[in-house]
Structures are given as structure tokens and as C-alpha cells.
NUMAR-464574 format. One record per atom (N, C-alpha, C): residue in three letters; x, y, z. Coordinates in steps of 0.05 Angstrom, whole numbers, plus 5000, padded with zeros to 4 digits. Layout:
# residues N
alaXYZ ...
# end
This chain:
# residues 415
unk743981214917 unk744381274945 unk741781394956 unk740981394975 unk737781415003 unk739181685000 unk736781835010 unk736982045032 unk735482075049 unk737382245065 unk736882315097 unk734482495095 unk732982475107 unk730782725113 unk729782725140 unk729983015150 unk729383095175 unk726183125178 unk723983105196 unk721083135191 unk720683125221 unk718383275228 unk717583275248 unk715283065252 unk714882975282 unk713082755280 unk709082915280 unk707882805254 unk704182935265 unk703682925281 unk704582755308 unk702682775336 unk703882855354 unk706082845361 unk707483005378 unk709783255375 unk710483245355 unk711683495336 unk714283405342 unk715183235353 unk717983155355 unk720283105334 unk722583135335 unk723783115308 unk724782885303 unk724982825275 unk725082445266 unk726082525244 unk728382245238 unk729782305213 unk728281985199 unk728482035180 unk727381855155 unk728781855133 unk727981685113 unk729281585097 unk727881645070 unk728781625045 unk727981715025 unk724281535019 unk725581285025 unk723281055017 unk720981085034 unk721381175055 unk720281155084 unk717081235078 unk715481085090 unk711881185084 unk710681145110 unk711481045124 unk710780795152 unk712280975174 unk711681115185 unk713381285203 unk711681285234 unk713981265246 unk713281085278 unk715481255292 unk714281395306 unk714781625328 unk716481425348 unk719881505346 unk721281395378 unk719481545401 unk719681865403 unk718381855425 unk715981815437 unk713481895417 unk710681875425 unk708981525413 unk711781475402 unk710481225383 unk708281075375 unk706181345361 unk704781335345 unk705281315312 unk704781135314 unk705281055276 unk703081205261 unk703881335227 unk702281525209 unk703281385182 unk701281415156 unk702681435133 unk702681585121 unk704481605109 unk705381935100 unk705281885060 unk702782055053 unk702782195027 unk703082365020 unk702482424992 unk702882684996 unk700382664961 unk700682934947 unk698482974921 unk700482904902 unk702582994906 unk705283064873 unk706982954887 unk708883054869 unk712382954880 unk712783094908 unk714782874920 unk715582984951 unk717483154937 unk717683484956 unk718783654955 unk720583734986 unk723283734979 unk725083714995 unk726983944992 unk728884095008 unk730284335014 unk732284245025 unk735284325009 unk737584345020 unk737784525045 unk739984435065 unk740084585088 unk740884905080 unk739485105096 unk740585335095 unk742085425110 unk744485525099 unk746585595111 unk747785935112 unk745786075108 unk746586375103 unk747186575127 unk748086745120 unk748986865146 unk746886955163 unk746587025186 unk744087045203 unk743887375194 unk744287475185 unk743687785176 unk741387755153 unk741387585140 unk739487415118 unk737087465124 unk735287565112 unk732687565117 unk731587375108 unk730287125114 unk729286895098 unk727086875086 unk725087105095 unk723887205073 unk723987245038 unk726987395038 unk727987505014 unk729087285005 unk729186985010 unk730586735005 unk729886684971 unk730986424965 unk729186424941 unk730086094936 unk729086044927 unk729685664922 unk728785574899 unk731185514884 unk731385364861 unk730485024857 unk729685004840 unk727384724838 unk730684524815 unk730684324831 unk731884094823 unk730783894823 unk730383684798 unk728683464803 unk731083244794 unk729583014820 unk731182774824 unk730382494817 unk731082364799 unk730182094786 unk731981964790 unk731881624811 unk731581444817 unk731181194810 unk731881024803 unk730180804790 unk731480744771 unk729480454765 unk731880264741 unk730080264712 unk731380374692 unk729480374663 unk731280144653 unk728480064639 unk728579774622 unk728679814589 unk728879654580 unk728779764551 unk730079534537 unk728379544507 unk728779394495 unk729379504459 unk731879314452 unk733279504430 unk734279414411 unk734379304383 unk734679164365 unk734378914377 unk736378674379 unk734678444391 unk735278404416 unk735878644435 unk737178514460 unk734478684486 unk735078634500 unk732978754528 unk735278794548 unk735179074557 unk737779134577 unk736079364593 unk737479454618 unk736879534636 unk739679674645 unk738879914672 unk740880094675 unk739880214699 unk741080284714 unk740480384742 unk741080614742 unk739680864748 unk739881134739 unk739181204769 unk741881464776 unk739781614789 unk741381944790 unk740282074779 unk740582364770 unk738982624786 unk740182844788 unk738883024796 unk739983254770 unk737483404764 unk738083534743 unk735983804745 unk736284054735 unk735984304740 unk732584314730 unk730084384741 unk728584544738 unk727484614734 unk728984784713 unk728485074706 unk731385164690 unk729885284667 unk732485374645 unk733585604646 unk736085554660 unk737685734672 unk740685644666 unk742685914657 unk745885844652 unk746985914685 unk745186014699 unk746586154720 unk748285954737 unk745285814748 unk744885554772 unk745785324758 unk748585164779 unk749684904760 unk746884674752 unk748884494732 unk746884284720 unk745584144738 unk746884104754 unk745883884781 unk747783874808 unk745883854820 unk746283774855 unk748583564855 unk749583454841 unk752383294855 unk750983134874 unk752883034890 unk751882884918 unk750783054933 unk750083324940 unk749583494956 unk746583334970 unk745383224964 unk743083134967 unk743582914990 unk745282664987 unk745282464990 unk748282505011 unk749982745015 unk751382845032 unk750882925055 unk748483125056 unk747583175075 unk744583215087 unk744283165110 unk741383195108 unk738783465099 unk736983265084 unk734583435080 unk732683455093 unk730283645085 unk728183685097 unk726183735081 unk723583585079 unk721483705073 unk719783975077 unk720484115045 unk718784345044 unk715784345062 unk715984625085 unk713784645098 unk713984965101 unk710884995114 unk710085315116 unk711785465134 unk714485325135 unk716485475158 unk718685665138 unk718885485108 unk719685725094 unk718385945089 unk719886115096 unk717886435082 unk718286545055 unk720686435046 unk722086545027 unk720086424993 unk721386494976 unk719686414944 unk720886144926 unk719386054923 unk720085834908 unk720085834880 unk721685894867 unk722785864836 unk721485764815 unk719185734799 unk717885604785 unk718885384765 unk718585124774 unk719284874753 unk718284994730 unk719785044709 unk720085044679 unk720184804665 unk721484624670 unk723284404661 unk720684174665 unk719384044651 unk717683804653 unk718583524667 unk716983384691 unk718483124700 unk718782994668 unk717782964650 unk716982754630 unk720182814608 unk720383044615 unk723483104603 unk725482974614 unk725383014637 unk727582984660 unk729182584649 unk725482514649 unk725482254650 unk726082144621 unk725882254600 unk726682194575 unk729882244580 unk731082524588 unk733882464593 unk735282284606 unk734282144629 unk734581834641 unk735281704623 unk733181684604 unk732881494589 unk734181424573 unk735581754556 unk738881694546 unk740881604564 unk741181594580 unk743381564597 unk743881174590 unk740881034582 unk742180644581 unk742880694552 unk743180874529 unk743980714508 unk746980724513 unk747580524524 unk750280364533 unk750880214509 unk750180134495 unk750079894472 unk751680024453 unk753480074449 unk754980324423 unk755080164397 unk756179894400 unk755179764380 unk753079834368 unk751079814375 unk748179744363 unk746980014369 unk748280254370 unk747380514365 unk745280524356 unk745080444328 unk743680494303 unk741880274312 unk740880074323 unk738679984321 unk735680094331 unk733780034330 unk731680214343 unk730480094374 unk729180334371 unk728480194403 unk725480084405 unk724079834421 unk721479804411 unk719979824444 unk721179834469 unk720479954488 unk721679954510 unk720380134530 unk722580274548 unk720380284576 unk720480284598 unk718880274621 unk721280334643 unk719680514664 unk721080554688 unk720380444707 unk721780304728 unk720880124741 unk721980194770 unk720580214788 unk722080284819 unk722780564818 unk721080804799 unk722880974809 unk721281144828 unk723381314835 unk722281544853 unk723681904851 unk721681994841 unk721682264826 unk720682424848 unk722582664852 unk721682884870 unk723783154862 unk723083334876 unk723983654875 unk725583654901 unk727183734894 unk730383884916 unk729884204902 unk729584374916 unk730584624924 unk733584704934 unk734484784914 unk737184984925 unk736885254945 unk738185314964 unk736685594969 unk738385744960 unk736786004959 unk739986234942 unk737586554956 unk740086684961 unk739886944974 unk742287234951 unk740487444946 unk741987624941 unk743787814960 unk745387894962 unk746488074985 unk747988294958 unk747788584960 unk749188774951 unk749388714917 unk747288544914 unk746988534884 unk748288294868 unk749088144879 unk750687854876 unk749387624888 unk748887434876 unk747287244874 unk748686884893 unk748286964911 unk749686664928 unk748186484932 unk749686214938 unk748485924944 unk749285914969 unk746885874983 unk746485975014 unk746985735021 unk747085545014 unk748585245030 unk751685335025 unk752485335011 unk755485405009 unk755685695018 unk754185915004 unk755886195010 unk757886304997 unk757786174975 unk759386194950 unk758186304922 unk758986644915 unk758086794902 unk756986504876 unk754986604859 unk753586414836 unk753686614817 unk753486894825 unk752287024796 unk752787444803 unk753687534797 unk753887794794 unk751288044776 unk750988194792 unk747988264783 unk745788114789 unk745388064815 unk742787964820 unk740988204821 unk738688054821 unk736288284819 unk733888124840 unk733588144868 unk731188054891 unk729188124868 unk728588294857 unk725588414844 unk725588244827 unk726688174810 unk725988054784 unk725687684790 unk727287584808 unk726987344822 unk723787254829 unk724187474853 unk721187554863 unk718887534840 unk718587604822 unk716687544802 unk715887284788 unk719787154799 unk719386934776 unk717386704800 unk718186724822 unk717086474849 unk713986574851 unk714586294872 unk711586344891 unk712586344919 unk710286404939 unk710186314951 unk709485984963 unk710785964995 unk708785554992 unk707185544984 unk705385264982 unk702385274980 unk701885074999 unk699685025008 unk699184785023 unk699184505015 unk698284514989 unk698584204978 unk701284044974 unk703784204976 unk706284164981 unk706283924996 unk705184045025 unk705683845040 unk704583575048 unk706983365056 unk705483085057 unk702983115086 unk700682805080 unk698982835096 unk700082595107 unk698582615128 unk698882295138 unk695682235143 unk696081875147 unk693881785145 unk693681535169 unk691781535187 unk692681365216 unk692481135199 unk693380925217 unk694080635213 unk691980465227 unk689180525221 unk687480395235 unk686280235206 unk685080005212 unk684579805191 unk680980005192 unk681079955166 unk678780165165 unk675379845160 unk677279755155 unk674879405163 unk674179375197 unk676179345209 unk675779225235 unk676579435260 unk678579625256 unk679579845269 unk681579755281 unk683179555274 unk685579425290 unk687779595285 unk690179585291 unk692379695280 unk692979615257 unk694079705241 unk695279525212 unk697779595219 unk700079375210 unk702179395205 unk704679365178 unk707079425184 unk708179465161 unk710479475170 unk712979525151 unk715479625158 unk715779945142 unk718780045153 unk718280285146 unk717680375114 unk718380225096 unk718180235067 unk716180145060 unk714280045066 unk711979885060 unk709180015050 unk708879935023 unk706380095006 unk703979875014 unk704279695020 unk701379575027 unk701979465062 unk698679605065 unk699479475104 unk697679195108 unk698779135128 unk696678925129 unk695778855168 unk693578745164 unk691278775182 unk691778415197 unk692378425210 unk693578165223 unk690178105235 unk689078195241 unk686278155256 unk684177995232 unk683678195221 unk682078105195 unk682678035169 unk685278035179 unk686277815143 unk686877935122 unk686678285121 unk686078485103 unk689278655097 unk688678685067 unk691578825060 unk690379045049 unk691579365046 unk690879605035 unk692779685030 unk691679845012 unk694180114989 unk692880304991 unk694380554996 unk693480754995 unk692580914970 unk690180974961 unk688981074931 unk686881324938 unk687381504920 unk686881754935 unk685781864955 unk688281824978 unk688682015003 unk686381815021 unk685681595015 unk685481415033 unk685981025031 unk685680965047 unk685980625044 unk683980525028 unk684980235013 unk682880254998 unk684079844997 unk682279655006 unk682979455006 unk683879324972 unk685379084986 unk685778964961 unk686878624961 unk685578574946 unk685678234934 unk687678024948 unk688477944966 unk691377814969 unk690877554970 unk692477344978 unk692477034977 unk695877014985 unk694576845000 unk698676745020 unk697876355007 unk699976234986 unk700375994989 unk701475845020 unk700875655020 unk701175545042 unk703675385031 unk705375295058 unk707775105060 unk707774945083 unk709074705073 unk708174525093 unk710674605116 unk712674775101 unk714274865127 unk713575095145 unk714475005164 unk714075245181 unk715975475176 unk717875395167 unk720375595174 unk720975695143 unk718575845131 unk718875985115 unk718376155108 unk719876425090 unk719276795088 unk718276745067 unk715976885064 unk714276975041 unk714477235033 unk715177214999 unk715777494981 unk712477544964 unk712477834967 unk710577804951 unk710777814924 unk708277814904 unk708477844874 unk706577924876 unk705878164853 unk703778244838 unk701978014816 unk700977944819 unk699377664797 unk697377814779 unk698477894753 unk697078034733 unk695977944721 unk693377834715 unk692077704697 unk691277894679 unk691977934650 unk692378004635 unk690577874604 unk689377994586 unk689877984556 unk690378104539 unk691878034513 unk692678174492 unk691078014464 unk687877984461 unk687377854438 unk688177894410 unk688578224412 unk689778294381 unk692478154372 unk693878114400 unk696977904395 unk696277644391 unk694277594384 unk693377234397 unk694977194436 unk694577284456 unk694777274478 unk693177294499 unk691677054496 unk688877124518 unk689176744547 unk691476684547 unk691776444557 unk694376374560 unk694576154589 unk698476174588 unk699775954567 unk696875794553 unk698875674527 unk698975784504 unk697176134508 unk698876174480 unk701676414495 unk700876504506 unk704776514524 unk706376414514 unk706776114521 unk708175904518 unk709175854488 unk707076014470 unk707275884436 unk708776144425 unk707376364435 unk709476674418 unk710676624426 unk712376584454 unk715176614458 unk717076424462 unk715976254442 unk716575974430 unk719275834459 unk717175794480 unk717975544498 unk718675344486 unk720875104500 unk721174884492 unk718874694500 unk716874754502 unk715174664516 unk712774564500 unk711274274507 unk709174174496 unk706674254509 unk705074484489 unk703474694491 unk700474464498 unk699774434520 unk698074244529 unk694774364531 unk692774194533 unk690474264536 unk689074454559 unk691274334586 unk691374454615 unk691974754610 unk693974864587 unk695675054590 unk693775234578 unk692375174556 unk689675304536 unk687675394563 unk687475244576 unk685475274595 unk685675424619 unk688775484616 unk688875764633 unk688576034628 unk688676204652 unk689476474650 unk691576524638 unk692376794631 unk694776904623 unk695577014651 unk697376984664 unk698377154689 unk701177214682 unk701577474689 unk704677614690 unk704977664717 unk706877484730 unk708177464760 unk709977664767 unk709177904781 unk712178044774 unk712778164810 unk714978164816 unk715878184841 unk714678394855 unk713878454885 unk712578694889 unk713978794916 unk716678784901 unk719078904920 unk720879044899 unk722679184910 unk725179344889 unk728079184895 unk728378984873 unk730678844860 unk732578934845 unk735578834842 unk736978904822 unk734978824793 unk735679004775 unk734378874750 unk734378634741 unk737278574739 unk737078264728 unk735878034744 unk736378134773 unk734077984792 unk730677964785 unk730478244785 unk727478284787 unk727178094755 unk727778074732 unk727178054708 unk726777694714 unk729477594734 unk730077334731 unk727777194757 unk727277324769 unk725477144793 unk723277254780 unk721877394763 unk719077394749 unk717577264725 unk720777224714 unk720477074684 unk720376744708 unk722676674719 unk721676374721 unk718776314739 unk717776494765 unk715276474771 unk713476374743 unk713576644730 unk710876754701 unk710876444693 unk713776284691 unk714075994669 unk712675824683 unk712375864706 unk712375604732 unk710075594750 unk707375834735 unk705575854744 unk704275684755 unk704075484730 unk702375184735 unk702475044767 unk705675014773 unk706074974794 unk704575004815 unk704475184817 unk703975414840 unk700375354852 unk700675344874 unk697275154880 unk696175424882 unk691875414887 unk691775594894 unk691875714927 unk692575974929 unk692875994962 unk690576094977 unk691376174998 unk689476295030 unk689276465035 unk687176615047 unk687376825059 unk688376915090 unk690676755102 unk690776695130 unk693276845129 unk693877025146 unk696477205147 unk697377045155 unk701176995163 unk702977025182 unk705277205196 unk706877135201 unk708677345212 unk710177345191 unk711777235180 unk714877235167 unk714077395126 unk712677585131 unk711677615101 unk713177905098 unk714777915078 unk716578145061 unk715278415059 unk716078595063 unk714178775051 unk713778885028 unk711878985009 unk710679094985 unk712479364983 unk714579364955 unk715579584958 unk714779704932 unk714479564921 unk713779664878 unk710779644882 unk709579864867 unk706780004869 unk704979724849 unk703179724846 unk701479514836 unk701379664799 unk702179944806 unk701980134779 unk704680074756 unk707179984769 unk708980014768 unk710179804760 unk708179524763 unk707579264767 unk706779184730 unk704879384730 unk703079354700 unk704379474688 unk706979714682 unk708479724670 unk710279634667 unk711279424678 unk713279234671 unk711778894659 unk708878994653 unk708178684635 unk709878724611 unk710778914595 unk711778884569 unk715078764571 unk715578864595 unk718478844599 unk719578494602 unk717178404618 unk716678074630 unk716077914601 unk714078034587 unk714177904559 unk716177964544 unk717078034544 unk720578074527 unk722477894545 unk722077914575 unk724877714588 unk724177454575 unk722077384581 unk721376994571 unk721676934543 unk720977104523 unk721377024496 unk723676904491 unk724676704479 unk726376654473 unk728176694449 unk725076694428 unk726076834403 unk725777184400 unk727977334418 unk727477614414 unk727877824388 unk728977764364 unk729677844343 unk725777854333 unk724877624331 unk721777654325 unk720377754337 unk720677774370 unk717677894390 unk718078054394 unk720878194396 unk721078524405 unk720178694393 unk719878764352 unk719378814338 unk715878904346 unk713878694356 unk710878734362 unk711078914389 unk713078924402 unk712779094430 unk709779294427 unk711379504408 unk711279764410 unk707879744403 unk706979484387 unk703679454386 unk701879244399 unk703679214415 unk701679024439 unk700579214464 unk698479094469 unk696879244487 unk695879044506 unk695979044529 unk694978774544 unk692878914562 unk690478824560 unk688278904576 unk686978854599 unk688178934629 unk688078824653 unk685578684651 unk685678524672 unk682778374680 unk682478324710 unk685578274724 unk684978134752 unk687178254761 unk687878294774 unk690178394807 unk690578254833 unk691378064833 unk691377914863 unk695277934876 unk694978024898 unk697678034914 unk698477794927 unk699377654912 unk700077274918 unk703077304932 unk702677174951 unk705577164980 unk705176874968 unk708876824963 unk709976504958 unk711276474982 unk711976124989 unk713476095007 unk716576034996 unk718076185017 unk721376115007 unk722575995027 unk722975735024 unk725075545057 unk727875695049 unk727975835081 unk730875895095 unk732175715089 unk734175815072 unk736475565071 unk739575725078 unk739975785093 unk742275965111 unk742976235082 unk743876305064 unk744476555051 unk742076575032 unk741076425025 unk739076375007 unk736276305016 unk734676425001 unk731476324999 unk730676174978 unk729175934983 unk729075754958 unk725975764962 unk725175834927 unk721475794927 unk720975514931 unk719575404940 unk718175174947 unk717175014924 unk715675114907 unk714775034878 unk715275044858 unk718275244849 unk718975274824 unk722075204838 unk722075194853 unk725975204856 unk727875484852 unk726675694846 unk728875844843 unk728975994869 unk732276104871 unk732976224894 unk734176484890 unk733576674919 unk734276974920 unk735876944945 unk738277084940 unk740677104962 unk738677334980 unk739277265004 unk738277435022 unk739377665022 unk742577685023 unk743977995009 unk742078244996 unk741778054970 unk739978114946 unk737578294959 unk736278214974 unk733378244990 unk734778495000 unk736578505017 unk736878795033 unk737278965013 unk740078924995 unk740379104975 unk738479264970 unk736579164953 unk734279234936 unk732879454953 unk731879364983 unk730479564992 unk732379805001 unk735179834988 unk735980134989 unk736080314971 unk734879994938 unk735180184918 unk733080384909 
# end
């Protein structure tokens, strides 16, 4: 489930509600468009609800961290996947419950800013923990308990801090969204020691939407990690705390009336695997396929979607692209209108090469086993837009034939 978040707009200070995914933020009233970063995890605050006698000063806010996202994994001979999304405590404490419940995704939030006065609770609890506990959550397989695991990748997620607020009154420890005693014997002083105050790096920046090539506007939709520059042909990602161009190519179709998805195009080697070409691809993960001279003579490319899909989606429209490369002509640098937006990071992209070489294998009892010692050594990055003909519920690729329900497409960008 999204959440709601309340934010004020950078240029006119107006108030705007947003969405969890949201980066691309476009002012109803002054409608100036910003993109919004930030250094660390977005940090967000349940509503406070304490009695107005409350000094909010004396406040205090407990750190909850929230993981999102679909882990992959691969496990005696099978490759499975699991859609996780958890909020879990912190900071090691019996007092404050395990987790936020829906409280998050019930009502609206707000981004931590210098308007709290109150102390913020020190994360104890490591994201890298949080995210290993995720990670128990897919061994779903009870059968195959006992088998081992040879790898695991997170894919689409999105990790941040929720704040609980909590106020002492007469020595008793309450949850100031509810108002419902937590703990008997509170102590302000000893709290007080454990927080901080804000800091400024908390907060997200924004960054104008001017093409830093030509000075045009760039555009995007609200979820959108890469913008693009309709003037000069130019696509960017934001890389530390500013734009920073990058590689793209739109194939051409002889239709007009077609939406273009993008993909990440990973050109990749692994020579210690024998994997430096898409016919030896084709040979470890023993295709039915007659391993040709053309195929020696390629790249290795791992095609992987650069949107957020159900898993079995994302696994199944990457593996048949990655098979169907050959196909695929090379493309242009000429924008159009009807192009998808970039929702999965280019980072996020290269952690799911292991996952993509495990979907195509055919023989998985043998290749899963090498996971855990393959290493694939980037070489190239290009953001390749395919064409898909509208075919009324469905999008059909043009060159490989496979199709994505349009459903599917909305879904995804809520997961």
C-alpha cells in the first residue's frame, strides 16, 4: 500500500499532498515543477495528536523503518520471489510495539522538517537488519526448508523512517497519535539523552527541472527517476544532488500508434564463468538453441525492465527481451510523446543481473549452484525505449512478440 504525504510546495509554500513514489512534484497552485531528493532515507512523522497543553518541545519520536519492495531469491533448484512490505521498530525497545500496523498507510504523513522541535529517538536497529528480516519473511518453500540458498537481491524497494510521536505527562509514557498510555514510569530526562535534535540533512532538496544541456524544461510524470528533455533529445538521473546525463536510444516502429517501455540494456561480463558474449549465454543456460557464429559475435546484454512490475512479470518480460535480443534493431536518439516512465533505478537494474541469469537457465539444479561465484563486470549502460502496438488491453512488443496487460502497467506503478 502508497502513502499519503502532506509537503509544502519550495516555491510558493503552498500545501500539496504526494505520494510515497512521488520525485516530480508540480505545484496545483503556483505550478512550478521541482525534484525532490534527499542524502539518506526519506524521513516521515505520524500525525500528532496530543493534547494542546503538550509542549512539543518535550515531544519525542520514535524511529520505525519501512521496507517495500519485491526480494528475489534463489533456493535449492527453484528461483521465487515475494512481495514484502513491513514496518518494523528502530530501536531496541520492549516498551514501543513491534510495528506500525497500517498506521502509516491509514493516515496521512508528513515529512520530517525544522517545524518539529521536539527529539528524535536514535535508530539503534541497522537498515541492513531490517532488510535481512524481509528476507526471512520468502522462505515460503517449507518443503525445501533445508535446502540452501545461492542468492537473494532486492528489487524496487523503498526504505525509509516513520517516527512515532510519544509525550510524557505525570510520569507515564503516551502515544500521542492515539493518547493511549504505552508505559508507566516515564522519565522526559532520560529520553532526552537518548534523541537528538533535527538536523538539516533530514531534509529533502529539490532540484529545478531545467535541462542543464539546453535550459528547456524537462519533463516527466510524477514517479519518474529519469527526465527527459524533449528539445535536445537528452535524458538525466539524478547522481549526487545533481543531473547528470545518460545514454538512451528509442527503437523506431513503423507504427505510429505505439507506447514505448523502457529497459535498462546491461552489457555485462563474467569471464571467470566463461560469459563474455550472448552465445555463450545461450550455451550455460543450455537454450534449445543453435549457438551460431552471429551470437559469438555479440555482446552479452541483460535487458531488464526500468519500471516496477509484479515479479513474475518483471522476471518474464526481461528473460524473453534478454532471449530476443538479436531481434531487436539498433535504435535513435529522436524522442516522442507516448514513452513510459523510468521507475527502477539503473542501480537496482545491475542487481537484478543475477536474478535474470537464473530466470533464463533452463537447467537450474546446475547454474544456481555458481550464483553465489559469479561476478559480472559492467561495461555499457544504455536506456533502450521498445515499441509496443496498442492492441486494446494489451501491449504487444513489435520484435519479440511478447505482451504486458495494460492493468499490469498501472498496478506496478503503485507497487
Amino acid at each position: 500500500m502508497d502513502l499519503t504525504i502532506h509537503q509544502n510546495c519550495p516555491s510558493c509554500g503552498a500545501g500539496i499532498e504526494l505520494h510515497e513514489a512521488d520525485r516530480l512534484i508540480r505545484c496545483p497552485y503556483c505550478e512550478v515543477q521541482n525534484f525532490m531528493i534527499t542524502s539518506g532515507v526519506f524521513r516521515f512523522t505520524l500525525p500528532d495528536k496530543a493534547p494542546a497543553h503538550i509542549d512539543r518541545r518535550s515531544m519525542f519520536y520514535a524511529p520505525y523503518l519501512r521496507f517495500k519492495g519485491n526480494v528475489y531469491y534463489c533456493k535449492g533448484k527453484f528461483q521465487k520471489f515475494k512481495v514484502v512490505d513491513t514496518t518494523q521498530q528502530g530501536m531496541d525497545t520492549a516498551i514501543l510495539p513491534p510495528s506500525l500496523g497500517l498506521r502509516p498507510q491509514a493516515m496521512p504523513i508528513s515529512l520530517v522538517s525544522s517545524d518539529i522541535k521536539g527529539v528524535f529517538l536514535r535508530q539503534t536497529i541497522k537498515a541492513q537488519v531490517l532488510l535481512e528480516r524481509a528476507a526471512l519473511l520468502t522462505v515460503i518453500d517449507s518443503e525445501n526448508i533445508e535446502a540452501p540458498f545461492y542468492h537473494r537481491a532486492y528489487i524496487g524497494e523503498t526504505l525509509s523512517c516513520i517516527y512515532l510521536p510519544l509525550y510524557v505527562a505525570d510520569g507515564v509514557l503516551y502515544d500521542a497519535v492515539t493518547n493511549k498510555v504505552m508505559a508507566s514510569g516515564g522519565s522526559s530526562e532520560r529520553m532526552m539523552a537518548q534523541g537528538v535534535r533535527y538536523r538539516e540533512t533530514w531534509t529533502p532538496r529539490f532540484l529545478a527541472t531545467l535541462c542543464p544541456h539546453c535550459g528547456d524544461a524537462l519533463s516527466g510524470e510524477h514517479d519518474s527517476l529519469v527526465l527527459l528533455c524533449h528539445n535536445c533529445h537528452s535524458s538525466w538521473e539524478e547522481r549526487r544532488g545533481s543531473f547528470s546525463s545518460i545514454d538512451w536510444e528509442k527503437v523506431s516502429s513503423i507504427d505510429s500508434n505505439v507506447y514505448y517501455l523502457p529497459f535498462w540494456k546491461l552489457q555485462v561480463r563474467s569471464p571467470e564463468n566463461g560469459l563474455e558474449s550472448f552465445g555463450d549465454l545461450l550455451r550455460v543456460t543450455n537454450q534449445p538453441r543453435v549457438v551460431m557464429a552471429k551470437h559469438t559475435e555479440m555482446e552479452l546484454e541483460i535487458w531488464v525492465p526500468a519500471f516496477t512490475l509484479r515479479p513474475s512479470t518483471f522476471l518474464r518480460l526481461g528473460k524473453t527481451v534478454t532471449l530476443s535480443q538479436e531481434r531487436i534493431p539498433p535504435g535513435d536518439s529522436v524522442m516522442v510523446g507516448r514513452m513510459h516512465p523510468v521507475t527502477l533505478q539503473r542501480k537496482e537494474a545491475v542487481q537484478a543481473i543475477k536474478s535474470f541469469v537464473a530466470a533464463v537457465a533452463l537447467n537450474k539444479r546446475k547454474l544456481l549452484p555458481l550464483l553465489p561465484e559469479m561476478y559480472f563486470h559492467p561495461v555499457a549502460t544504455t536506456l533502450s525505449y521498445l515499441p509496443f502496438a496498442d492492441q486494446g488491453h494489451d501491449f504487444v512488443q513489435e520484435q519479440t512478440g511478447i505482451s504486458v496487460a495494460k492493468s499490469v502497467l498501472r498496478f506496478g506503478r503503485k507497487l
